[in-house]
C-alpha positions as CSV (number, residue, x, y, z in Angstrom):
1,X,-1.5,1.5,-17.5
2,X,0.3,0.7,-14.6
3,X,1.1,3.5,-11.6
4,X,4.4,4.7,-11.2
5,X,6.1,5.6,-7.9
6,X,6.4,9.1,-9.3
7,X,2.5,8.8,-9.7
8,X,2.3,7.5,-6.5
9,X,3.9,10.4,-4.3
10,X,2.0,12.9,-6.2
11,X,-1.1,10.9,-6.0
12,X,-0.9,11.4,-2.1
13,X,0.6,14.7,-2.3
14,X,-3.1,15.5,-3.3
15,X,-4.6,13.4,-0.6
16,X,-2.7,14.3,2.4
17,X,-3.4,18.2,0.8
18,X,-7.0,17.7,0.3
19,X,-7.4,16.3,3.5
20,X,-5.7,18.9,4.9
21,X,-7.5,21.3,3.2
22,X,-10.9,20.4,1.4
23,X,-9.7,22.4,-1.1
24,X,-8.3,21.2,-4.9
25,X,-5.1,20.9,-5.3
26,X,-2.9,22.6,-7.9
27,X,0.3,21.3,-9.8
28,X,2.4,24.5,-8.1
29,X,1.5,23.4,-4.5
30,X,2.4,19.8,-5.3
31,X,5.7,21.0,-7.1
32,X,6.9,23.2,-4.3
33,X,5.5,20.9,-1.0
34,X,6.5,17.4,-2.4
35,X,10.0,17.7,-2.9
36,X,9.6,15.3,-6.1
37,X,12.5,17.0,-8.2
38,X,10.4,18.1,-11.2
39,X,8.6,21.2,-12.9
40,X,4.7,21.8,-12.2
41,X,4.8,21.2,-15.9
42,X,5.7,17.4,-15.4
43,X,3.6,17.4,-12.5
44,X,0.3,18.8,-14.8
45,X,1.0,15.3,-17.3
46,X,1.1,13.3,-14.5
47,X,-1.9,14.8,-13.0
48,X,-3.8,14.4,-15.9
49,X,-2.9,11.1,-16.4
50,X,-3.8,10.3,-13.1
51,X,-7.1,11.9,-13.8
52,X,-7.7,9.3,-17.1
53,X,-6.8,6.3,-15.1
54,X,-9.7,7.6,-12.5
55,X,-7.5,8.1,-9.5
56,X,-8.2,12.2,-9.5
57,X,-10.8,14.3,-11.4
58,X,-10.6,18.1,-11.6
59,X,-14.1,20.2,-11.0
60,X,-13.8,23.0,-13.6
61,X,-10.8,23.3,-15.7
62,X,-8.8,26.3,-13.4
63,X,-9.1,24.1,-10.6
64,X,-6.6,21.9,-9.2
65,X,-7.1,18.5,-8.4
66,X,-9.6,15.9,-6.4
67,X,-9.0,12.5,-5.2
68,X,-11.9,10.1,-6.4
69,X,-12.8,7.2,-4.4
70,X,-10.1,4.9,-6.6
71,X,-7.6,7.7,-5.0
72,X,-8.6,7.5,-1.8
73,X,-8.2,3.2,-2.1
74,X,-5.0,2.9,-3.7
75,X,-3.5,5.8,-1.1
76,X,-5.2,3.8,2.0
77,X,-3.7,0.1,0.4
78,X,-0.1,2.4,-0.5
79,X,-0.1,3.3,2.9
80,X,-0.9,-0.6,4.1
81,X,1.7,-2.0,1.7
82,X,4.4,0.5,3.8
83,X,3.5,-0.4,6.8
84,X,3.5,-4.5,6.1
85,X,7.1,-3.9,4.7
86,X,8.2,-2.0,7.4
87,X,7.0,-4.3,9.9
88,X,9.0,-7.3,7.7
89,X,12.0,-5.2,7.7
90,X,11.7,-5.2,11.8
């Protein structure tokens, strides 16, 4: 399954939040901070598919979500990607 962009922003949403805030993040937060354009709903389906590709995982099932350490990789190599464009583009 490959990642979408859509996957992507939320994917650090959750990062940049968690780092933030060592605390799970929830579909809401993500929906109202991230300016993606889409219901929490959406958001929930992406986050769990997120979760079976192993990129998040959620500790109980009321809690938001985690990154796992394939989250934290593909963020770090996201944000390398971005930078090795931008510095192309220059």
């Amino acid at each position: 399954m490959t990642v979408s962009e859509r996957k992507k922003k939320i994917l650090a949403a959750v990062v940049d939040e968690y780092i933030r805030t060592a605390e799970p993040v929830g579909s809401r937060f993500i929906a109202e901070k991230a300016g993606l354009g889409c219901s929490s709903a959406t958001i929930r389906n992406e986050l769990a598919e997120l979760v079976n590709m192993g990129y998040l995982e959620q500790p109980h099932t009321s809690a938001g979500r985690v990154p796992t350490p394939a989250g934290y990789r593909m963020y770090v190599n996201g944000d390398k990607q971005q930078a090795q464009r931008e510095a192309q583009a220059a």
